[in-house]
Structures are given as structure tokens and as C-alpha cells.
PyMOL CGO cylinders between C-alpha atoms (Angstrom):
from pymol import cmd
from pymol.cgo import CYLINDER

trace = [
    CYLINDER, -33.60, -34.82, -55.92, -36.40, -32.58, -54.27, 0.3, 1, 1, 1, 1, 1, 1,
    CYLINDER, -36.40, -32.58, -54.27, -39.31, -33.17, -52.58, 0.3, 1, 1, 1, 1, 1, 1,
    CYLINDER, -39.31, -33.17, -52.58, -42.37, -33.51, -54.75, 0.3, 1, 1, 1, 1, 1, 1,
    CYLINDER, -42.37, -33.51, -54.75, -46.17, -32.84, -53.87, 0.3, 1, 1, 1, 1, 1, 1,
    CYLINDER, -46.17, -32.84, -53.87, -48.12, -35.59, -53.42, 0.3, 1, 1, 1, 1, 1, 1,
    CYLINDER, -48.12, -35.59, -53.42, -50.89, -36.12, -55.77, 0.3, 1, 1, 1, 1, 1, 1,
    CYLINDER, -50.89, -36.12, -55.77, -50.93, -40.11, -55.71, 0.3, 1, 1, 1, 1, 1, 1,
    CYLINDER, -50.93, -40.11, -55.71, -53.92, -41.86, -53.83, 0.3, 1, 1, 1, 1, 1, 1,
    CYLINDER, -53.92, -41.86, -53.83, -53.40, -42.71, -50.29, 0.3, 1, 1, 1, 1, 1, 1,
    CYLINDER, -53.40, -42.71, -50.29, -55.00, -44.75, -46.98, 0.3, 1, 1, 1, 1, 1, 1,
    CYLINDER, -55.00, -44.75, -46.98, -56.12, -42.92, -44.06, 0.3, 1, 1, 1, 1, 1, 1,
    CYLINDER, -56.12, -42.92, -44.06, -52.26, -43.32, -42.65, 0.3, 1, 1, 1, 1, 1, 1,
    CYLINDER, -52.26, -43.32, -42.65, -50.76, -41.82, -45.70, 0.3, 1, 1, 1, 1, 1, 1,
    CYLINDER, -50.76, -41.82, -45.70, -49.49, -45.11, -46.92, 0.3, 1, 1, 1, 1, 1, 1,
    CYLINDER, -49.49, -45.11, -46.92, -49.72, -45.00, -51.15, 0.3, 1, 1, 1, 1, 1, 1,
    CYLINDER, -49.72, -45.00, -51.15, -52.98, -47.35, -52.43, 0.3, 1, 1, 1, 1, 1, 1,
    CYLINDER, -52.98, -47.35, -52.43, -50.75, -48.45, -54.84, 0.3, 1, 1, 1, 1, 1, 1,
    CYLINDER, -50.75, -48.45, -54.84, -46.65, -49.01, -54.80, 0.3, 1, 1, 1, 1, 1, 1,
    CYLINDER, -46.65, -49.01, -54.80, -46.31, -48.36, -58.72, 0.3, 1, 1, 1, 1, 1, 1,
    CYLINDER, -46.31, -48.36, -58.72, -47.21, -44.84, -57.50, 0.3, 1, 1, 1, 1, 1, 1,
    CYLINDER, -47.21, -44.84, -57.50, -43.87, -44.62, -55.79, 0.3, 1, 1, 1, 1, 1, 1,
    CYLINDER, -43.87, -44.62, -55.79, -40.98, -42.37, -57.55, 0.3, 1, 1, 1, 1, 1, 1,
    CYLINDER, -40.98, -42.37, -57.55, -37.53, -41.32, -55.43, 0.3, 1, 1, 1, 1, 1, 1,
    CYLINDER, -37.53, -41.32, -55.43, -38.74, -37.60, -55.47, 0.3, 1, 1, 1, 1, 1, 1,
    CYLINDER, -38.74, -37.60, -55.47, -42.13, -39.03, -54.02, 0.3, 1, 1, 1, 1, 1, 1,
    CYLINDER, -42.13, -39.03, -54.02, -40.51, -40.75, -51.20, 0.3, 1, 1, 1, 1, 1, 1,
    CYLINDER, -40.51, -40.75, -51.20, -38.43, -37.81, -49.98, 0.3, 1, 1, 1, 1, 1, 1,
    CYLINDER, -38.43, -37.81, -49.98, -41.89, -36.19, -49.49, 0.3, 1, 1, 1, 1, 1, 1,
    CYLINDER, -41.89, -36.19, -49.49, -43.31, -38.96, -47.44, 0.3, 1, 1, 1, 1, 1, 1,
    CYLINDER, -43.31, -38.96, -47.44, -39.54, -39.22, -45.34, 0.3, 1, 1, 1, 1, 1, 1,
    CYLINDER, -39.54, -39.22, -45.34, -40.18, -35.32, -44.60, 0.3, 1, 1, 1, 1, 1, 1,
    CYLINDER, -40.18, -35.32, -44.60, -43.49, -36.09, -43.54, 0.3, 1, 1, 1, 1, 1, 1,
    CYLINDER, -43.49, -36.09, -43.54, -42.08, -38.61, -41.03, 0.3, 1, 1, 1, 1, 1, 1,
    CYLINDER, -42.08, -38.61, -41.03, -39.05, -36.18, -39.92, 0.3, 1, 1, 1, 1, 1, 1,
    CYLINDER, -39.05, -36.18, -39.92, -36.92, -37.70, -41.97, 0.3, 1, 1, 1, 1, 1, 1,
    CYLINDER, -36.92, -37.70, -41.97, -33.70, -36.75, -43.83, 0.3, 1, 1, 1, 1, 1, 1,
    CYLINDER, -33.70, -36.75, -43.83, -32.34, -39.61, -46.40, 0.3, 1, 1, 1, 1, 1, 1,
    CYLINDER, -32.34, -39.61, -46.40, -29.02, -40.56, -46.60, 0.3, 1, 1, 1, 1, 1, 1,
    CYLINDER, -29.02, -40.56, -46.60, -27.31, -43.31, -48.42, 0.3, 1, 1, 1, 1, 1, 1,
    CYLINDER, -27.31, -43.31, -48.42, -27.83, -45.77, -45.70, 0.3, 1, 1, 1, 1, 1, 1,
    CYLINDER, -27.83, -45.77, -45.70, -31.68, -45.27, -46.42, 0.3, 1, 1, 1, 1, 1, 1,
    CYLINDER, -31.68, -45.27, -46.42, -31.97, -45.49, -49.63, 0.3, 1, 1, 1, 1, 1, 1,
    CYLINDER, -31.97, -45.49, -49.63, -29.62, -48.92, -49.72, 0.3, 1, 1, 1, 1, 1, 1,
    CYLINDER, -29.62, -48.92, -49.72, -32.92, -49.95, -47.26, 0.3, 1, 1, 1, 1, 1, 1,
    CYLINDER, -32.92, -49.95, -47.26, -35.43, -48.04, -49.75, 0.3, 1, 1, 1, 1, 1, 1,
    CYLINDER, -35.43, -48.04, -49.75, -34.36, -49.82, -53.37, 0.3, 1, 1, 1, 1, 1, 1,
    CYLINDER, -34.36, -49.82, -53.37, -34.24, -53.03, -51.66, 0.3, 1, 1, 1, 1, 1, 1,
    CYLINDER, -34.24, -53.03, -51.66, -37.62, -53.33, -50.58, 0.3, 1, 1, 1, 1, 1, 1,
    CYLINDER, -37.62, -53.33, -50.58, -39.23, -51.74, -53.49, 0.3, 1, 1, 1, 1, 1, 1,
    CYLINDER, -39.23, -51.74, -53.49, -36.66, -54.60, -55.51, 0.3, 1, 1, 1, 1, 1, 1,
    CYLINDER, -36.66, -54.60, -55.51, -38.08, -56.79, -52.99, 0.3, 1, 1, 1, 1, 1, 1,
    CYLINDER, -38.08, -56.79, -52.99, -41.53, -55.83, -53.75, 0.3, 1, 1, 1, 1, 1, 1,
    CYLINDER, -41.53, -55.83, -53.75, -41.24, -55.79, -58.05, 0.3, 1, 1, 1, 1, 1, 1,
    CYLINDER, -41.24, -55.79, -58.05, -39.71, -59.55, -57.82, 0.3, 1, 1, 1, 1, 1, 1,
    CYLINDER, -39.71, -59.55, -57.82, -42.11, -61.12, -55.03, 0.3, 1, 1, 1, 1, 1, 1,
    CYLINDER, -42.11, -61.12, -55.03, -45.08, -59.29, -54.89, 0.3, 1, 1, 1, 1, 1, 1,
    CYLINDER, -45.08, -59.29, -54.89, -45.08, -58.63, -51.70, 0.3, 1, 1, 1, 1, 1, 1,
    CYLINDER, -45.08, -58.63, -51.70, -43.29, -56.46, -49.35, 0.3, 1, 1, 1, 1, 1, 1,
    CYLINDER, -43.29, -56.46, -49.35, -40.38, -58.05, -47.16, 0.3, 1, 1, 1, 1, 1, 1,
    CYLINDER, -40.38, -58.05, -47.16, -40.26, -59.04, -43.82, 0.3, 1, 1, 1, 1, 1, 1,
    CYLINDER, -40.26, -59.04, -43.82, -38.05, -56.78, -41.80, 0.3, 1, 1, 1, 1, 1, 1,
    CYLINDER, -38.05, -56.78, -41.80, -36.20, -60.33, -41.45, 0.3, 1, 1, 1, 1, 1, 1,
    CYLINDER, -36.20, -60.33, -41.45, -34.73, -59.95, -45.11, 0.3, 1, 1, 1, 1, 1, 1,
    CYLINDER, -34.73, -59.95, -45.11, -34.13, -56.40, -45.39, 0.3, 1, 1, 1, 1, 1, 1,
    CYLINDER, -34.13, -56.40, -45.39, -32.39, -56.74, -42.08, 0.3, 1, 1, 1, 1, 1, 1,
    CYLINDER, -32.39, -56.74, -42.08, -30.00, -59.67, -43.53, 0.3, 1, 1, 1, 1, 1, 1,
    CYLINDER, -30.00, -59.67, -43.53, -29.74, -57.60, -46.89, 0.3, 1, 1, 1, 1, 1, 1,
    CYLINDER, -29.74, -57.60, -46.89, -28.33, -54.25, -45.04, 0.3, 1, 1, 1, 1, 1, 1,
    CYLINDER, -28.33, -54.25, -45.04, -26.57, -56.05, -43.01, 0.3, 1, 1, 1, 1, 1, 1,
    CYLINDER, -26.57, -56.05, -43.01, -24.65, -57.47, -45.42, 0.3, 1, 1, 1, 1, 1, 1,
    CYLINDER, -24.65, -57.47, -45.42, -24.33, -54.36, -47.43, 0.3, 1, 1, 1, 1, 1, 1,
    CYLINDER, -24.33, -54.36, -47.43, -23.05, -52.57, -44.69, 0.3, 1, 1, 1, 1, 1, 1,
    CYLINDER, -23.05, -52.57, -44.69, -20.85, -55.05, -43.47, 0.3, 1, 1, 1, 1, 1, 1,
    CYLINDER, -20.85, -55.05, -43.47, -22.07, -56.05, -40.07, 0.3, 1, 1, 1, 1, 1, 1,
    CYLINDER, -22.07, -56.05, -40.07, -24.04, -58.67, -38.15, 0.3, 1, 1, 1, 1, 1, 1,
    CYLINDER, -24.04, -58.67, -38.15, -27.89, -59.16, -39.20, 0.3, 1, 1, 1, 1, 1, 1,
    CYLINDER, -27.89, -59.16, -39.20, -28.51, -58.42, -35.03, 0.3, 1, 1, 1, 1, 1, 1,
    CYLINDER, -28.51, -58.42, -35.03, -26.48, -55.11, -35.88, 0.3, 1, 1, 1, 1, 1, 1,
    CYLINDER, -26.48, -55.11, -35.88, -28.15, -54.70, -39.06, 0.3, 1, 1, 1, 1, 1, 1,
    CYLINDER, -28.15, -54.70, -39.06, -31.60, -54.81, -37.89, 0.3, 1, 1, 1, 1, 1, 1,
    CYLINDER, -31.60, -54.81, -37.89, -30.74, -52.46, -35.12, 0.3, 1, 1, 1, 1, 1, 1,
    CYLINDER, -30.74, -52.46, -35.12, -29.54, -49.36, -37.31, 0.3, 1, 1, 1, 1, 1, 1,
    CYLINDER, -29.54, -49.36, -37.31, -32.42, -50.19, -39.41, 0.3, 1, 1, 1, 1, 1, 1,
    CYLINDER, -32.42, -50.19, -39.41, -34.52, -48.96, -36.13, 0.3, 1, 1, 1, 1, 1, 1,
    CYLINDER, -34.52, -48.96, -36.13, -32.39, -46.16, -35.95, 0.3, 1, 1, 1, 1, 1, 1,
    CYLINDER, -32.39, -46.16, -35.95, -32.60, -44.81, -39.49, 0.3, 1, 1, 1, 1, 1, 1,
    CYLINDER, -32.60, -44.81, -39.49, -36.22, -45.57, -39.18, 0.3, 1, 1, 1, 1, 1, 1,
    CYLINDER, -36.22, -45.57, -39.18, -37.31, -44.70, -35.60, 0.3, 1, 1, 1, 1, 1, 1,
    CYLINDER, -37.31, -44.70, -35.60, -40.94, -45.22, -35.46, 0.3, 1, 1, 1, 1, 1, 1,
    CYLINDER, -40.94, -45.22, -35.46, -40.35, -48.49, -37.05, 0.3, 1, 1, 1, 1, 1, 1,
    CYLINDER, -40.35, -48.49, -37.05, -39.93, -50.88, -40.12, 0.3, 1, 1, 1, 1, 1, 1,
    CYLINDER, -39.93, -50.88, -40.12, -43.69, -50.85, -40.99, 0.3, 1, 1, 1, 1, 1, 1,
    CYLINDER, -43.69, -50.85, -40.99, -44.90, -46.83, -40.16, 0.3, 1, 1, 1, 1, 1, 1,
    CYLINDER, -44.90, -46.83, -40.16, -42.34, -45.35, -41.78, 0.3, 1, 1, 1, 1, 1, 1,
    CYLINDER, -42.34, -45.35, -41.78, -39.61, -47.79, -43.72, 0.3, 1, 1, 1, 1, 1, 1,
    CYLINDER, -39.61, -47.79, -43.72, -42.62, -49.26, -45.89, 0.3, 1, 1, 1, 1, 1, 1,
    CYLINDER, -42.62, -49.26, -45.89, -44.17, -45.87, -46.10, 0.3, 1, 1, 1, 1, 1, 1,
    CYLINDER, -44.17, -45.87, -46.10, -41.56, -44.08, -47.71, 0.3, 1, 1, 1, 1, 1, 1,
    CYLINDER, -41.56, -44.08, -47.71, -41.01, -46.90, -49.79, 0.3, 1, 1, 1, 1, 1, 1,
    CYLINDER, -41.01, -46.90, -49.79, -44.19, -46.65, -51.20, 0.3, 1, 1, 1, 1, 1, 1,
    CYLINDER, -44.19, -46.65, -51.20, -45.76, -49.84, -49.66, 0.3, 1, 1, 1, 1, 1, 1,
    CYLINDER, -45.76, -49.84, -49.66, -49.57, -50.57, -48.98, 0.3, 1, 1, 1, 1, 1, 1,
    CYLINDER, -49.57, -50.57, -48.98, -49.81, -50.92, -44.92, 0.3, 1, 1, 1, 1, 1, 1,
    CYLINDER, -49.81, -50.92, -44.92, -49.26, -54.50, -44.11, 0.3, 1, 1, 1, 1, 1, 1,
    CYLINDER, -49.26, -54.50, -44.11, -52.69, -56.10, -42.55, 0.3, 1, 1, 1, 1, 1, 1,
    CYLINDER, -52.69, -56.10, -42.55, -50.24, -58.24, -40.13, 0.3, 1, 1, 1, 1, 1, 1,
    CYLINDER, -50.24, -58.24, -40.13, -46.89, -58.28, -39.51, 0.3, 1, 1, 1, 1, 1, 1,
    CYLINDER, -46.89, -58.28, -39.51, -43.65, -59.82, -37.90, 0.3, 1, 1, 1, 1, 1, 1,
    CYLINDER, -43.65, -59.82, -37.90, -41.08, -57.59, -36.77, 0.3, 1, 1, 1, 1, 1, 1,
    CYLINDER, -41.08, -57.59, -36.77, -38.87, -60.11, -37.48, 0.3, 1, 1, 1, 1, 1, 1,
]
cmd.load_cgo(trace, "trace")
């Protein structure tokens, strides 16, 4: 997968106006935007708030995607939740829901 050029509608912090926008190739552009490189551990976060998103209609709370990777990974949700902060430094909302293609949330929990 490569990096694509972004020609989908966006807010005035680069988040997409609308999630059905959102393609893999699309959110390697946004992660480079944010200095990031994707790895595996990423993209387990990545499908599972966009799988998150098609089922509920909304986007999760870092609460569940914390529980979720935690699981997948094979560690504590406390654990979890902390290399979710690490693979996504400036945080679940700026760049987590970015790159996954999420509207901004108006409020949020950190969980």
C-alpha cells in the first residue's frame, strides 16, 4: 500500500467530513501527515474502530478500543491503553480517529 493524495473533503483540522471517504491507502496519507509510520499494531487499532464505527454509528470510546487491543495483543486493558498512546502519541482523538477516517468528536472521554 502507498500513500494516496487526498482529494476527499475535510474540517479545518484535516479530519475527513465524512468516514465512508476513508480507504487504507487514504489513511497512510493522513498517518504521514501526523509523523506516522503504520505497523501491524496500528492497523489492528485502525480496522477496529472503523468496524466499530460501520456497526454503531459512532466512533468508540478509547475505553473499547483500549479493551479490544488489549486483548488482541495479549495484555492488560491498563497496558493496552498505554501502547495505544504510544503508537498514537498526540492522542486517541488527533490522530487515532484521524487516520481512521473519523469526523472530530464534539466531546470526548479519554477513557
Amino acid at each position: 500500500m502507498s500513500a494516496e493524495k487526498i482529494t476527499v473533503s475535510r474540517d479545518e483540522e484535516g479530519y475527513l467530513i465524512d468516514p465512508d471517504d476513508w480507504t487504507p491507502e487514504l489513511a497512510l496519507t493522513l498517518a504521514a501527515e501526523e509523523g506516522l509510520a503504520l505497523t501491524d499494531e496500528h492497523w489492528i487499532i485502525l480496522k477496529f474502530v472503523r468496524e466499530y464505527f460501520a456497526e454503531h454509528l459512532i466512533t468508540p470510546d478509547v475505553r473499547h478500543v483500549a479493551r479490544y487491543f488489549a486483548e488482541r495483543i495479549g495484555c492488560d486493558k491498563k497496558s493496552g491503553k498505554a501502547r495505544i498512546f504510544e503508537l498514537f502519541p498526540y492522542g486517541y482523538v488527533k490522530q487515532t480517529c484521524k487516520v481512521a477516517g473519523m469526523k472530530r468528536p464534539r466531546a470526548w472521554s479519554t477513557g
